[in-house]
N, C-alpha and C positions, 0 to 999 in steps of 0.2 A: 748090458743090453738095454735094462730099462732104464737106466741113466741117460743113454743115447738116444732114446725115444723120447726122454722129458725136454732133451735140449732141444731139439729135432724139434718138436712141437712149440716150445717157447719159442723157437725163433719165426715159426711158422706165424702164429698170430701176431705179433710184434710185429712185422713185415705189413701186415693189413692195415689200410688209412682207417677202416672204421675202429672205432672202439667195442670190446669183445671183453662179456663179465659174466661170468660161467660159478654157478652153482647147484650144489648136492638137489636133492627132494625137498629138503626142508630150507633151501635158502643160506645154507653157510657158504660163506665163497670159497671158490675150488680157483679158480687162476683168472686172470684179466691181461690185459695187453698197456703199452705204452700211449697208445691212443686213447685208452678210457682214459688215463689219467689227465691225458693233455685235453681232450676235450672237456670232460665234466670239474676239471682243478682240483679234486681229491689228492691230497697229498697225506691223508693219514693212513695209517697201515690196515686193510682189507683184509689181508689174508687169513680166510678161518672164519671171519667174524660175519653175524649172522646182518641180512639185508636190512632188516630191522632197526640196527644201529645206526644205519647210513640219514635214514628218516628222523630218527630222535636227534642227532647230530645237527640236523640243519644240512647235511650236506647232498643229498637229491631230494625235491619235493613232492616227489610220486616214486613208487616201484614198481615194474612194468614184473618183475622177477615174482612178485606176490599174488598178483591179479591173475599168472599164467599159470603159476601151483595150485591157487583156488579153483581155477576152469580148466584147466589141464588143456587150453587152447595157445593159439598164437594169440598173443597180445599187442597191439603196437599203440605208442602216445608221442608227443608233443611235448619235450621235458628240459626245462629254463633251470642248468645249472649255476651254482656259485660264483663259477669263473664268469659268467655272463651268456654264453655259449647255448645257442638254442639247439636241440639234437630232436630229432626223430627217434626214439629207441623201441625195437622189434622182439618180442622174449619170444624163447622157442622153444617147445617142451621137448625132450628125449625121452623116449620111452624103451624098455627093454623089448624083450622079444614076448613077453608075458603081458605086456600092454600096461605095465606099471612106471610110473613117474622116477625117471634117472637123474634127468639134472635139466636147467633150463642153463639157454646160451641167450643172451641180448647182446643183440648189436646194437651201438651206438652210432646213431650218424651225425655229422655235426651238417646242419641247416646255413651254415653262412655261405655255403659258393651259393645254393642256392637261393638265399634272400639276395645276393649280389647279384643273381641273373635277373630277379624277380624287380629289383630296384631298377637294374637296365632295361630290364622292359616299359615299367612304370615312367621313364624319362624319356625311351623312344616314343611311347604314347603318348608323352604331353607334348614331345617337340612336333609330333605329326598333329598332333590338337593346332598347336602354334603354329604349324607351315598352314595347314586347311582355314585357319585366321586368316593371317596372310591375303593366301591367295583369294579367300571372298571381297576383299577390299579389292579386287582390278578385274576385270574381265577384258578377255582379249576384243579389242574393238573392230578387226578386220580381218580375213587370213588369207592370206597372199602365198601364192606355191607354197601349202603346206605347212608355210610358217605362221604366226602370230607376233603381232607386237605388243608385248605385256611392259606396261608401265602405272607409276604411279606419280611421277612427277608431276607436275604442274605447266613445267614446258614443255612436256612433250605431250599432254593432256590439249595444248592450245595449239600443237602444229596437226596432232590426229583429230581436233574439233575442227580443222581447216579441209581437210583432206575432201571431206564430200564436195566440198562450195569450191574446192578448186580443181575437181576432179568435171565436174559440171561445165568446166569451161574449156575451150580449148588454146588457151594463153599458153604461152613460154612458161617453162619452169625451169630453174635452177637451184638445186641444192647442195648448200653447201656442209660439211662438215667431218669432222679426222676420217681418218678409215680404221674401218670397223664398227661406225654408228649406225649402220643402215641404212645406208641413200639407196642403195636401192632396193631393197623392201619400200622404201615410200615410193619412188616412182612406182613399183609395180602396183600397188595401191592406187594410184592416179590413175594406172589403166583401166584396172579391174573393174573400179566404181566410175567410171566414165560410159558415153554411149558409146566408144571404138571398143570396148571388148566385146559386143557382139557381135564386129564387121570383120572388126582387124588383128591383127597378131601385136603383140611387147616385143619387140626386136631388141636385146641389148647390143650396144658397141663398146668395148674396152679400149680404148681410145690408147690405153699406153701400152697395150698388147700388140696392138698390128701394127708392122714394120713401116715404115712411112712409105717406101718403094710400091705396097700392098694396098695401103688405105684407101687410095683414090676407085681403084677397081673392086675393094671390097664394099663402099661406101656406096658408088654410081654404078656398078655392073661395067659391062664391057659387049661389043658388038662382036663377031665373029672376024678373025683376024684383024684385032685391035693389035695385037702385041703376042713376040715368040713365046710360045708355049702354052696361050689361051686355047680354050676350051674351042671347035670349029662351030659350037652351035652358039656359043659367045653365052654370058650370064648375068641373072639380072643381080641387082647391087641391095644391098641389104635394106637401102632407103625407101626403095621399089616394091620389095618383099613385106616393107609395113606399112601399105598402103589401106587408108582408113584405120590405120592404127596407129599406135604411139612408138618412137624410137628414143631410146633409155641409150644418152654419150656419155660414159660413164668417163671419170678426168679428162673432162674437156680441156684442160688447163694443157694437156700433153699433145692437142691437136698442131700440125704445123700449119705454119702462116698460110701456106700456100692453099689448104685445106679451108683455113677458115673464110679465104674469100668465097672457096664454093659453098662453103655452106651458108654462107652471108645471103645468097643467091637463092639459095633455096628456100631461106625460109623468105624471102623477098616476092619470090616468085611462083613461091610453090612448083616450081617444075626442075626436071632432073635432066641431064645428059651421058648416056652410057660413055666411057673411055673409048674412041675409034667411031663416034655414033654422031648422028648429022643432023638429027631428029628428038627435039625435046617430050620428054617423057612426063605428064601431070601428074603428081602424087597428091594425093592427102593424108599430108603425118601432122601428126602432133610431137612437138620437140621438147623433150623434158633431159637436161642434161646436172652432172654433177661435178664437182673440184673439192680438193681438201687443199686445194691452192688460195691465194690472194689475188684473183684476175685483176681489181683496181691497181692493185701493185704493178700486176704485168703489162698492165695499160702505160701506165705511166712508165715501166720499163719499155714498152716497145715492143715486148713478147707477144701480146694479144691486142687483138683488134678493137678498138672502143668500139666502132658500130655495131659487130657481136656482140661485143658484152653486152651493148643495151636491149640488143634483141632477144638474147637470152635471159636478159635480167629481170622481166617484168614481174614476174611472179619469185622473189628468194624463198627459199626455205632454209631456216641455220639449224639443223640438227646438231643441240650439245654435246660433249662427250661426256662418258659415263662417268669420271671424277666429277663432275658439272650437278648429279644429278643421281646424288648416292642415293634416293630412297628407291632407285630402279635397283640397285645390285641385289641384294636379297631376294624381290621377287622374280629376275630374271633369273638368278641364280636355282631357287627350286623347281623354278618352271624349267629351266637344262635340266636340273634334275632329274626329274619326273619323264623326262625325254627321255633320258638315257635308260634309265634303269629302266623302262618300259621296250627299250632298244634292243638291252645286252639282258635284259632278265633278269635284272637284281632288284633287292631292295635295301635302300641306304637312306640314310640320313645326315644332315651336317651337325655337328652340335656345335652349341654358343659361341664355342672359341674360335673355331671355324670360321661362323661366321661372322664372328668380330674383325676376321683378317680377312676377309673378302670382304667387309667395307670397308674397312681405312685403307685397303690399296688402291694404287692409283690409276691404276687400268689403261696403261698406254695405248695398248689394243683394242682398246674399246669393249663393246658389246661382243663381237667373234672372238678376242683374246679369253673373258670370260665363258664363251660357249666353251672353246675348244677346253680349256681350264678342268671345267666340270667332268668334260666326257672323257679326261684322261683319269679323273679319279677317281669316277667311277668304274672303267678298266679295271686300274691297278688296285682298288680298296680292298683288303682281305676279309675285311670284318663287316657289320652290319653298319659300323658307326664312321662318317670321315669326321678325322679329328686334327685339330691343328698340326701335330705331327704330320699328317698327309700331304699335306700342300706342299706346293713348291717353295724352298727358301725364299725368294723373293717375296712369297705373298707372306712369309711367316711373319715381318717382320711388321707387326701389327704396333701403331700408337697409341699412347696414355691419352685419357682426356684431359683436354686442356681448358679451365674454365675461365671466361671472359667476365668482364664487369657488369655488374646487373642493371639492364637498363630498364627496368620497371621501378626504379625509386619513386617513390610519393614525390611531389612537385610540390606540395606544401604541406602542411602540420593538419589540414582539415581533415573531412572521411571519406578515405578512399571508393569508386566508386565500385561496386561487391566486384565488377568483372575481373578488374586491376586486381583486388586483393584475392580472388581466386588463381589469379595469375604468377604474382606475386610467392603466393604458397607454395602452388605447383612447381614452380619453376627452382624455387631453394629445397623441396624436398629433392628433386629429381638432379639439381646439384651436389648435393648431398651424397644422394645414393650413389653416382658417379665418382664422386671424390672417394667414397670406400670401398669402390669397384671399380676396377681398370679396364673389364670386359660387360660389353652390354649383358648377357645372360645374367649373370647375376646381380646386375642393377636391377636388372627388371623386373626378376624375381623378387629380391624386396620391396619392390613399389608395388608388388599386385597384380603388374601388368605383363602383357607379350612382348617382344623386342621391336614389334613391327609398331606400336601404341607408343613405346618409348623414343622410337627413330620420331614418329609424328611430331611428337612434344618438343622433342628437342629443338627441330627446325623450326614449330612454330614458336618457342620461347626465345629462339639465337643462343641456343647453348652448345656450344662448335664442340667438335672433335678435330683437335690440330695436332701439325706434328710436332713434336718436342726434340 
């Protein structure tokens, strides 16, 4: 029977992840586990031998087992074994029923998951240091329904430097650019900051939405028994409806011929005619329209009208896409971020590799490809951290740097002038760091800097990221 209780027991402690070293009153050891060993690397034989030995040996450099005999209390320390292995270890006195000293039990804990939580937090801290960087470098310059337009680029720095001066006028606009850059977040902006946003309504028209049989009556309204199945009090047309305001034709490129001589008219004449209606209608709209088409092209094919086009064309706006104008992706991307998790009640972050592959992709979809992108990973993220793993294969499939030829060579044998050869410097360390790093994070991290400081550099030195 007591055979069966010593097995019973050995297996019992042996079974426990912590490590467990059990001795008499006086410190001889009485049994320990598989875990003390594996934690503290003790591989010579313990059993019997007094705690004392373990100390002269070299092999723990505190005893928590001696400290708890002396004070006859719990003991706990902080104890950097052999094996390398940092452990928390807890001595526990046993007393009998007489209140006299049985044995002391320490548990060994080994401290590595948690210095690995404690390092994970330590890198989520820095990379929120590094997003909060970031994001002080841009301030949203307008906010239009709820949204912002967060950029750092340059050209689109020079089309939202335009926005007031053209917002002020009541010229034609047309903008052009892919879909999913935001044309219209800018027209709505033209509204906003204009004098018709306190008179008038932002009508949009999705010009490749309504059926062409539809557009004329949804455009100009209709008089009462214009046509079977109209409304008997007849309705006004959306032109109508944004009167002293602005109306937003969004792919005008999809408008039909027939369409575009009435509109030719309108803005010709400023005045409307319901469908079935006898009696011209005065409006005052402002006409800001958009295409991700080529109208010159369709001119010259015949699809579209020159004299539209030039009426519409007075004012272009060319909204890049977002390949065009990679220093946007990063901070749109945490700015979605920061959207979402404040949406769905989470908190995440991307790390480096991450976002190495959310900028060398190519963003076909523009600006809403990467919105939607963000907010399905934030959905589906299980953990606190989106990591390259999470993304979609397509975005996984992140490029090497590719480094070009330096064009800051000296021009002659003289002395360079300091700027050049601080330029010069910068620009081959930060070559450098790239060539020994395939992913911006830890380029950056050896040069001292953020990712968003290194993005800067790079563009201002021409040190590309191409595909290979």
């Amino acid at each position: 029977m007591k055979q069966d209780l010593e097995i019973t027991f050995k297996a019992m402690i042996n079974s426990i992840g912590d490590g467990i070293y059990m001795t008499d009153c006086k410190g001889y050891c009485m049994a320990y586990n598989e875990a003390f060993l594996r934690i503290t690397g003790i591989t010579n034989e313990i059993m019997g031998q007094h705690v004392s030995k373990l100390l002269i040996a070299n092999l723990i450099s505190d005893s928590v087992t001696i400290e708890t005999i002396r004070s006859g209390r719990r003991v706990s320390k902080v104890i950097i074994y052999p094996s390398g292995c940092e452990a928390l270890v807890t001595g526990n006195p046993v007393f009998d029923e007489h209140g006299n000293l049985v044995n002391v039990v320490c548990v060994v804990r080994d401290l590595s998951e948690l210095n690995a939580l404690k390092d994970e937090l330590k890198l989520t801290k820095k990379l929120n240091r590094q997003y909060q960087e970031i994001l002080k470098n841009f301030s949203p310059i307008f906010n239009a329904a709820r949204e912002k337009i967060i950029m750092r680029d340059p050209k689109m720095r020079s089309i939202l430097d335009m926005i007031p001066r053209i917002a002020a006028s009541d010229a034609t606009v047309l903008i052009y650019g892919e879909s999913g850059v935001g044309k219209g977040l800018i027209a709505s902006l033209l509204h906003e900051h204009s004098s018709r946003a306190g008179s008038g309504q932002f009508i949009k028209v999705d010009c490749a939405a309504i059926p062409s049989s539809l557009l004329e009556s949804e455009l100009f309204g209709y008089d009462r028994g214009a046509f079977t199945g109209a409304r008997r009090e007849g309705k006004p047309g959306l032109l109508e409806m944004a009167n002293n305001g602005t109306v937003f034709l969004d792919e005008i490129g999809e408008l039909p011929l027939f369409m575009q001589v009435k509109l030719l008219n309108v803005l010709q004449d400023r005045k409307i005619q319901h469908v079935g209606g006898t009696h011209p209608v005065s409006v005052d709209i402002r006409i800001v329209s958009a295409t991700n088409r080529d109208l010159e092209k369709m001119v010259d094919e015949g699809t579209f009208r020159q004299d539209l086009f030039y009426r519409l064309n007075v004012v272009p706006v060319v909204i890049p896409p977002l390949r065009e104008r990679k220093e946007d992706i990063l901070v749109l991307a945490l700015s979605f971020l920061d959207k979402f998790c404040q949406k769905y009640q989470r908190s995440l972050s991307l790390s480096p590799e991450a976002m190495d592959c959310l900028y060398d992709f190519s963003w076909p979809g523009n600006v809403r490809e990467l919105e939607n992108t963000i907010e399905r990973l934030v959905v589906l993220s299980s953990n606190g951290l989106i990591e390259k793993k999470d993304l979609p294969e397509k975005i996984r499939q992140a490029f090497p740097v590719v480094l070009v030829n330096d064009p800051f060579r000296p021009v002659d044998s003289g002395v360079l002038p300091l700027k050049a050869a601080v330029a010069i410097t910068e620009r081959q360390l930060i070559m450098r760091a790239l060539l020994h790093n395939d992913r911006l994070g830890p380029a950056a991290k050896s040069l001292g800097i953020d990712i968003s400081t290194l993005l800067r550099k790079c563009k201002k030195l021409d040190i590309k990221r191409t595909k290979t």
